[in-house]
Residue frames as qw, qx, qy, qz and C-alpha x, y, z in Angstrom:
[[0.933, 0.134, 0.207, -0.262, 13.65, 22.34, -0.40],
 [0.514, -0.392, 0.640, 0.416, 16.16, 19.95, -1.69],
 [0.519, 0.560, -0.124, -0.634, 16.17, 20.06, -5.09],
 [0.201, 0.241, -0.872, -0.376, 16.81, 16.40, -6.12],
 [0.133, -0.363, -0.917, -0.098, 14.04, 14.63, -4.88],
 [0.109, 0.114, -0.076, -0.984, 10.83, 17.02, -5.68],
 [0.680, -0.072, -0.218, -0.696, 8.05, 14.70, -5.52],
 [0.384, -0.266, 0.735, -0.491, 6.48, 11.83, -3.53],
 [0.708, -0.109, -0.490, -0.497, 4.54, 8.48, -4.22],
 [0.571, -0.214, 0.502, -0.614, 3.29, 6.36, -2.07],
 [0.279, -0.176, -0.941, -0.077, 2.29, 2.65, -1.61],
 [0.448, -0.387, -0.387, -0.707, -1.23, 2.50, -0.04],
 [0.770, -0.594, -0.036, -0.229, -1.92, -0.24, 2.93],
 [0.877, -0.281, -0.176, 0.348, 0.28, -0.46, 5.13],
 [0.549, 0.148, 0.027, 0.822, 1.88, 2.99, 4.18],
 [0.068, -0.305, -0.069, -0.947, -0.63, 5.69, 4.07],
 [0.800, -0.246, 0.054, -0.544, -3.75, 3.69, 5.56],
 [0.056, -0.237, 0.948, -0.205, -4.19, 1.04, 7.86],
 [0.750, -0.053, -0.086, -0.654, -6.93, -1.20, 6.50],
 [0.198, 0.248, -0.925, 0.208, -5.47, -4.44, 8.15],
 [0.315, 0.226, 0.790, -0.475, -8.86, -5.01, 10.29],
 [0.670, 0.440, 0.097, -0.590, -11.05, -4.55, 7.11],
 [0.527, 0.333, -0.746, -0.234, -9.13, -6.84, 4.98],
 [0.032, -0.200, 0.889, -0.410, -8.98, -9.07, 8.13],
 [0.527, 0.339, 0.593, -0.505, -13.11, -9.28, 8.19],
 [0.597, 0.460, -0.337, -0.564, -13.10, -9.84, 4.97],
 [0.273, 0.215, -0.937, 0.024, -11.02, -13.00, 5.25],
 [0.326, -0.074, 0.715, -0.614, -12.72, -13.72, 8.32],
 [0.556, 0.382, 0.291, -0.678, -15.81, -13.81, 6.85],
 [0.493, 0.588, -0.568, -0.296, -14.92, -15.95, 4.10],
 [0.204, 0.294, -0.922, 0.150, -13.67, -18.61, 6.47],
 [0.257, 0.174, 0.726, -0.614, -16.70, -18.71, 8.30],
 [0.678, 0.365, -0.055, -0.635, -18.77, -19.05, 5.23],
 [0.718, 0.336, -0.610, 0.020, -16.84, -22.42, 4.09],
 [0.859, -0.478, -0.043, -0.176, -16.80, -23.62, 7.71],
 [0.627, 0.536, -0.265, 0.500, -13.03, -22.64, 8.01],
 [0.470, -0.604, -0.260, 0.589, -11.39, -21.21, 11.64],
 [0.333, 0.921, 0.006, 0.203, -11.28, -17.75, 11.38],
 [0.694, 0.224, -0.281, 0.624, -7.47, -16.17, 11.65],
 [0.332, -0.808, -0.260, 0.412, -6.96, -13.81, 15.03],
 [0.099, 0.990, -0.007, -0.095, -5.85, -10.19, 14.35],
 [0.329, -0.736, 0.517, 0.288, -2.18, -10.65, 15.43],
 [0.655, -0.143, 0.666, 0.327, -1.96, -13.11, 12.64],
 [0.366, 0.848, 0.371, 0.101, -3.76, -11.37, 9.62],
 [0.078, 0.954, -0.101, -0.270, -2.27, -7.63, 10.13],
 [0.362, -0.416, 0.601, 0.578, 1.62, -9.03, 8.75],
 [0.376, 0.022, 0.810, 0.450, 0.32, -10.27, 5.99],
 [0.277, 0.722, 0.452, -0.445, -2.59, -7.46, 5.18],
 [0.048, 0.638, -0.498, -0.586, 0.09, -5.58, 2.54],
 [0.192, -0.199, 0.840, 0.467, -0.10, -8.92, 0.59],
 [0.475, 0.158, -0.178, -0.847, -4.30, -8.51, -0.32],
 [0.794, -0.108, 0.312, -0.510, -6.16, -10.89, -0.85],
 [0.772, 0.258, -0.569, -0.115, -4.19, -13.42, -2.55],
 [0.039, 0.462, -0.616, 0.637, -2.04, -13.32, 0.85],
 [0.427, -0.209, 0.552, -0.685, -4.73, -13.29, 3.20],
 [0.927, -0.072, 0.016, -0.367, -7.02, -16.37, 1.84],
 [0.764, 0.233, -0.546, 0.252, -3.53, -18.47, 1.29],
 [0.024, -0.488, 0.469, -0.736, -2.83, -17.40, 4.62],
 [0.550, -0.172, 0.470, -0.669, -6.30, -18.76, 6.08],
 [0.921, 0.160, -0.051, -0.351, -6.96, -21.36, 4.00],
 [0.370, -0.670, 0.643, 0.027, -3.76, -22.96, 4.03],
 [0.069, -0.184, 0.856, 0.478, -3.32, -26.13, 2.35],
 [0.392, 0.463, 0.761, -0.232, -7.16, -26.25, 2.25],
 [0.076, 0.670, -0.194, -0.712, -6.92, -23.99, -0.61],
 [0.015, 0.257, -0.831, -0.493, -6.36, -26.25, -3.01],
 [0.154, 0.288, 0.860, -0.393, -9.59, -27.61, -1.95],
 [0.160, 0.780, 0.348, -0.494, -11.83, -24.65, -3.28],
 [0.550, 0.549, 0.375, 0.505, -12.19, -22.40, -6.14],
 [0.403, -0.340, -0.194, 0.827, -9.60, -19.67, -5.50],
 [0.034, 0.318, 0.471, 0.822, -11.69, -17.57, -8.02],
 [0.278, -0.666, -0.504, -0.474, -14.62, -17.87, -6.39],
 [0.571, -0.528, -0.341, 0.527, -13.06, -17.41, -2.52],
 [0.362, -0.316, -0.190, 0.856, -11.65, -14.28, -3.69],
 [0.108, -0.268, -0.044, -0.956, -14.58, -12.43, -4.94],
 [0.404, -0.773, -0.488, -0.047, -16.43, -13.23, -2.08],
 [0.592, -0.433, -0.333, 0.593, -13.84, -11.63, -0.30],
 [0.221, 0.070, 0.221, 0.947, -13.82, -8.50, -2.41],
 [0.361, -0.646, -0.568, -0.360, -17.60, -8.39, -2.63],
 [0.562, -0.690, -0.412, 0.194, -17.56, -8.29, 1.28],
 [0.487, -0.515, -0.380, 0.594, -15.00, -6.24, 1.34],
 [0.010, 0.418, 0.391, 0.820, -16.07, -3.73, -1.31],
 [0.204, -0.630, -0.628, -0.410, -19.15, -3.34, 1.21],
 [0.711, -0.637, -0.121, 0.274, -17.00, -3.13, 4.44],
 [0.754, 0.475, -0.117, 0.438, -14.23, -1.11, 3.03],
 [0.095, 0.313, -0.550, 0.768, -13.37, 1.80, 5.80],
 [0.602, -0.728, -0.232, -0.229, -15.14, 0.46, 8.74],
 [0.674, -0.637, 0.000, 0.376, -11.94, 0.05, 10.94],
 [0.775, 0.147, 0.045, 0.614, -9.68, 1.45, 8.34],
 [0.238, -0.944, -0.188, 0.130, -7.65, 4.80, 9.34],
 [0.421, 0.813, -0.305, 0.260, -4.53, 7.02, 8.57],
 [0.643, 0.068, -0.380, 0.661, -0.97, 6.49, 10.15],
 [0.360, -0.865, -0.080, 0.340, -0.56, 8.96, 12.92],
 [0.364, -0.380, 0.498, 0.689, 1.76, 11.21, 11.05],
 [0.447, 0.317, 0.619, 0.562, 0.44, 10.50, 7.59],
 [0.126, 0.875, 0.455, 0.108, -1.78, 14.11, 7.31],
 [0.442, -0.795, 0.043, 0.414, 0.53, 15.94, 8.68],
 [0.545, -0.196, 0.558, 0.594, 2.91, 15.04, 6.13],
 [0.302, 0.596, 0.595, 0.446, 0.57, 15.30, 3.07],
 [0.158, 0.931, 0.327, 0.031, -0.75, 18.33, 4.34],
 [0.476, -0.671, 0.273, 0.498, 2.83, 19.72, 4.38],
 [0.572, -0.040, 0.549, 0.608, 3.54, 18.54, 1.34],
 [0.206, 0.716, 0.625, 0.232, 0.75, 20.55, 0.13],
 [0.043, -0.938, -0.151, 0.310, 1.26, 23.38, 1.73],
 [0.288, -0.769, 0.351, 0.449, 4.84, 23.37, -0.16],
 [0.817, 0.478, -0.179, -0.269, 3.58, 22.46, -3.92],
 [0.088, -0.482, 0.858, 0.155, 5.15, 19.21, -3.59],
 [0.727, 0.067, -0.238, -0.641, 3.40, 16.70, -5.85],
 [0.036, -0.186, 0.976, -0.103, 2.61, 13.54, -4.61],
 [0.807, -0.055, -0.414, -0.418, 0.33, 10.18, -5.84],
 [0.807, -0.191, 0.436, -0.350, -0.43, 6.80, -4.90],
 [0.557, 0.355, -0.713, -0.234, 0.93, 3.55, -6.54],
 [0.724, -0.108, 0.521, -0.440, -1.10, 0.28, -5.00],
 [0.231, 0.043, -0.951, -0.200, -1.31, -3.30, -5.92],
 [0.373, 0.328, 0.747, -0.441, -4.98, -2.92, -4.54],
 [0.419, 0.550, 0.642, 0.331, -7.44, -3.39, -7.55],
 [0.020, -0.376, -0.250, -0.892, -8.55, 0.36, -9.22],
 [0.566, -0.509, -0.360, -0.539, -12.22, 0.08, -8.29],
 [0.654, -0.599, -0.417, 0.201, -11.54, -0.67, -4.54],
 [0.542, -0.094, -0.104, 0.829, -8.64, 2.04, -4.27],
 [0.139, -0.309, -0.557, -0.758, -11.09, 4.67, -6.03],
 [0.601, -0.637, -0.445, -0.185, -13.93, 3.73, -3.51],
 [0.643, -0.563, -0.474, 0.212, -12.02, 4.27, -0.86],
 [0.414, 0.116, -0.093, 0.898, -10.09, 7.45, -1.21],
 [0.262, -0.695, -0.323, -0.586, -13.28, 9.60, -0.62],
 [0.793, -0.475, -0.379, 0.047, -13.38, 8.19, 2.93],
 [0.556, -0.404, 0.049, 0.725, -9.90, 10.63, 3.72],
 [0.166, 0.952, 0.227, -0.124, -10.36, 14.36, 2.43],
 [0.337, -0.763, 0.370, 0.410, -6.71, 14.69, 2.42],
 [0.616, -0.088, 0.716, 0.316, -6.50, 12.40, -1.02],
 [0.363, 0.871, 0.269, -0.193, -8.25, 15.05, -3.01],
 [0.258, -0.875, 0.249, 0.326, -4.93, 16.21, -3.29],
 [0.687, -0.110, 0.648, 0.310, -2.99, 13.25, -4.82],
 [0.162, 0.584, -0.450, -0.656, -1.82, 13.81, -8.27],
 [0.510, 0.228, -0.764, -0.322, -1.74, 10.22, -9.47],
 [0.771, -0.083, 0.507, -0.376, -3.63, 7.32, -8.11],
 [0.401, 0.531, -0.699, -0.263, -2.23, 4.05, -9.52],
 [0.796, -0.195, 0.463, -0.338, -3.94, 0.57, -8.86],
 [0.413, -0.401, 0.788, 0.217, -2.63, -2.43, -9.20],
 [0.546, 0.119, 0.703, 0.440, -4.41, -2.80, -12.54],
 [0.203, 0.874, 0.041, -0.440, -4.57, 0.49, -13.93],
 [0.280, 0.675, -0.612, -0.304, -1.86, -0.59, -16.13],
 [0.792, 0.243, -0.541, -0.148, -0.59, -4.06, -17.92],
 [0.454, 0.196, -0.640, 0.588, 2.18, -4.33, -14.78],
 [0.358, -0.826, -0.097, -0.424, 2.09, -4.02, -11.35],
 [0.227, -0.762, 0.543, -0.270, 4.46, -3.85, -8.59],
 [0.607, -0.462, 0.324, 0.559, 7.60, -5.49, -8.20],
 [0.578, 0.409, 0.380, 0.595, 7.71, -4.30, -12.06],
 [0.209, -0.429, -0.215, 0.852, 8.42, -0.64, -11.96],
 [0.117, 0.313, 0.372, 0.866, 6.23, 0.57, -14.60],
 [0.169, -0.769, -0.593, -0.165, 3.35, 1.51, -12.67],
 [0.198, -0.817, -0.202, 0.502, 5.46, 4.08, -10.64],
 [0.117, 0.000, 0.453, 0.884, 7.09, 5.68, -14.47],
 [0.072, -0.677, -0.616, -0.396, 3.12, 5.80, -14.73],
 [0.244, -0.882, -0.394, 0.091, 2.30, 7.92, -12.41],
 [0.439, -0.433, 0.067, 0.784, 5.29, 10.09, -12.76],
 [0.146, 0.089, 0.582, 0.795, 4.40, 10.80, -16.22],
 [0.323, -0.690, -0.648, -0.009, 0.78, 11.60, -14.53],
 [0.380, -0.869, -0.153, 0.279, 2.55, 14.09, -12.45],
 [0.385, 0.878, -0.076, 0.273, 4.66, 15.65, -15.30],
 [0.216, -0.788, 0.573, -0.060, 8.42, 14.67, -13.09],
 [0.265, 0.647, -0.712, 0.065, 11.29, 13.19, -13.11],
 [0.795, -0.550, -0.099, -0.235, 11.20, 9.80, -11.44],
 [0.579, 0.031, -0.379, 0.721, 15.16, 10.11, -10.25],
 [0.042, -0.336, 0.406, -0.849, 13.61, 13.13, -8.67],
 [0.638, -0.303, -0.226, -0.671, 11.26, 11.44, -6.91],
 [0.271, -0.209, 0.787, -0.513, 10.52, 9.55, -3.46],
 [0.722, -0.184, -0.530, -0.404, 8.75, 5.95, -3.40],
 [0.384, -0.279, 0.630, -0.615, 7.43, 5.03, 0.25],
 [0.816, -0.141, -0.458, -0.322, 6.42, 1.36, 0.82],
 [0.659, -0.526, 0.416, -0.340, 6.04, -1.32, 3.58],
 [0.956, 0.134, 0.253, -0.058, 6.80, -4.38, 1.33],
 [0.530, -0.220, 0.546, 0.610, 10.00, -5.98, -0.56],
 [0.489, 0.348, 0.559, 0.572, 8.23, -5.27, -3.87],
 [0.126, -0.967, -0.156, 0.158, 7.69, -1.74, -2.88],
 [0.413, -0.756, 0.323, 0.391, 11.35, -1.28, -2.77],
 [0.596, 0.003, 0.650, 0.472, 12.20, -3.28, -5.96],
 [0.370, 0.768, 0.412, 0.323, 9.72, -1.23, -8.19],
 [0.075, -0.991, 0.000, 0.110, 11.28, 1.92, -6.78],
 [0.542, -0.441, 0.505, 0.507, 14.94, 0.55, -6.73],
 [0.564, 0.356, 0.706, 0.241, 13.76, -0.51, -10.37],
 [0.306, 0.758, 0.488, 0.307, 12.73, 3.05, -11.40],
 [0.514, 0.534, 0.028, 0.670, 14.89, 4.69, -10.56],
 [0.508, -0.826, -0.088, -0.228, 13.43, 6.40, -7.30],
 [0.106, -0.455, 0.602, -0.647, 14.91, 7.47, -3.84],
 [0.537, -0.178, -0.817, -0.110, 13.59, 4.09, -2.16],
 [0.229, -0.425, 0.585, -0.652, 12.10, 4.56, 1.67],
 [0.351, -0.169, -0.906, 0.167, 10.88, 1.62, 3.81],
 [0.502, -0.505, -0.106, -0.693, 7.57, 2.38, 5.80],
 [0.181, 0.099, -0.869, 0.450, 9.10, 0.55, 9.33],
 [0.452, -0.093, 0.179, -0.869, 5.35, 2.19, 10.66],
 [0.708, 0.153, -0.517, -0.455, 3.48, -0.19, 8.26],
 [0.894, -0.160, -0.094, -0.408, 2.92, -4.07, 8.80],
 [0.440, 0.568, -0.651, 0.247, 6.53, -4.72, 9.18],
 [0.799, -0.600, -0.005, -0.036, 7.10, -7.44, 12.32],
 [0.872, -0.046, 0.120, 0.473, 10.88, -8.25, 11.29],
 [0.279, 0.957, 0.077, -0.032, 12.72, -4.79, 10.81],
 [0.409, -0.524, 0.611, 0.430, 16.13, -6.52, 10.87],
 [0.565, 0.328, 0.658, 0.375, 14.72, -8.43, 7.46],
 [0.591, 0.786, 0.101, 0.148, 14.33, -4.85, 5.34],
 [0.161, -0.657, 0.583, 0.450, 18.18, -4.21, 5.39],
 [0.477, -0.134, 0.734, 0.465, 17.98, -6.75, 2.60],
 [0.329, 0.792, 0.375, -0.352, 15.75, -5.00, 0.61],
 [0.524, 0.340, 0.259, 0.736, 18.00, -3.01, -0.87],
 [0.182, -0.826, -0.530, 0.058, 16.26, 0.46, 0.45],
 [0.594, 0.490, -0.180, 0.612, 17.65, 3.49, 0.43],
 [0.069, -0.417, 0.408, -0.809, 16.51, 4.58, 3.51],
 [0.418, -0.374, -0.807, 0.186, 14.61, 3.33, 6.34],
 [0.166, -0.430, 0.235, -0.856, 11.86, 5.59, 7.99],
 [0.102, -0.314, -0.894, 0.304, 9.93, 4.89, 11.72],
 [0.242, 0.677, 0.588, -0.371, 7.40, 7.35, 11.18],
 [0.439, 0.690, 0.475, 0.326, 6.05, 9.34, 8.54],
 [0.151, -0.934, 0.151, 0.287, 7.78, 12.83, 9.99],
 [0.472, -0.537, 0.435, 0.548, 10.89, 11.35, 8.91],
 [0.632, 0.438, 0.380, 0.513, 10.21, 12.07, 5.04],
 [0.106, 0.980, 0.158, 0.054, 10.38, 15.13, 5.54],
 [0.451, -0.692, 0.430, 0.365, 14.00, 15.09, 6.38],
 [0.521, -0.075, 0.493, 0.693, 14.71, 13.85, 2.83],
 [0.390, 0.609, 0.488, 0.489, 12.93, 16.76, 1.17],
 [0.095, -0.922, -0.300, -0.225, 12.80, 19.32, 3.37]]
């Protein structure tokens, strides 16, 4: 095992799970309750990573301004608290990995910008998350991602170093909070990414197309 980078975190959609078509009926459903067009798949999944502030500014567009953004987005949570894994499903690749990592006590958590109480709900739904050391939602703490303290949280959860440690995300502020803390940055190209000439500017230290390839920086 390499011995500088000795533990793993994780971003959540768009990295470990693909819940792009549940967030997506969540909007949906939203628009079609306020007599809104709904937004087709191919337009929804880029912009799934950004939650629900994303996805109603996305569908509502300048009608937004129109509406109470409070109340639009806990319908959408409501609904999609109720709907949370109907289409959603691991990365090809993503068990494999974990269960590797497991099999070679390497600790690894979660760090999300998806609320607590929906992140929480939905980890049952994947047997393989039983594992996870740290589970960090995007208000488990004061901060949340681009600010790097939620991943020093969860390091300090998982008793390590976070210069020895690997942060996997699909999003710019994935990469800042890791660049930010100190991490071994990786890009999740898998994820919701349409533009994969735009994460050279990231800043990233690496760039992976599938989840096999962390294994090449720890193993």
């Amino acid at each position: 095992m390499n011995n500088k980078y000795n533990a793993v975190l994780f971003d959540l959609d768009g990295t470990l799970l693909d819940t792009a078509n549940d967030l997506g009926e969540a909007l949906n459903y939203v628009l079609t309750k306020h007599n809104q067009p709904i937004i087709a798949r191919e337009k929804y999944r880029p912009v799934a990573s950004d939650g629900a502030k994303g996805l109603l500014e996305l569908g509502f567009g300048e009608q937004l301004k129109n509406f109470s953004y409070e109340q639009l987005r806990q319908e959408f949570l409501d609904y999609y608290q109720e709907n949370i894994a109907v289409h959603t499903c691991l990365y090809p690749g993503v068990e494999p990995l974990l269960t590797r990592l497991n099999e070679q006590n390497i600790p690894w958590g979660i760090v999300t910008n998806k609320p607590e109480n929906l992140t929480y709900q939905l980890m049952p739904h994947f047997q393989i998350f039983e594992h996870s050391q740290a589970i960090v939602g995007g208000d488990t703490i004061k901060q949340r991602k681009p600010h790097p303290a939620p991943l020093i949280h969860a390091c300090q959860l998982m008793n390590i170093d976070a210069k020895q440690c690997l942060y996997i995300g699909d999003a710019p502020r994935d990469i800042e909070a890791g660049n930010s803390a100190n991490m071994y940055s990786i890009v999740a190209l898998w994820g919701y990414i349409l533009d994969q000439q735009s994460c050279l500017s990231w800043q990233a230290n690496a760039l992976a197309k599938t989840p096999e390839d962390i294994c090449t920086f720890i193993f």
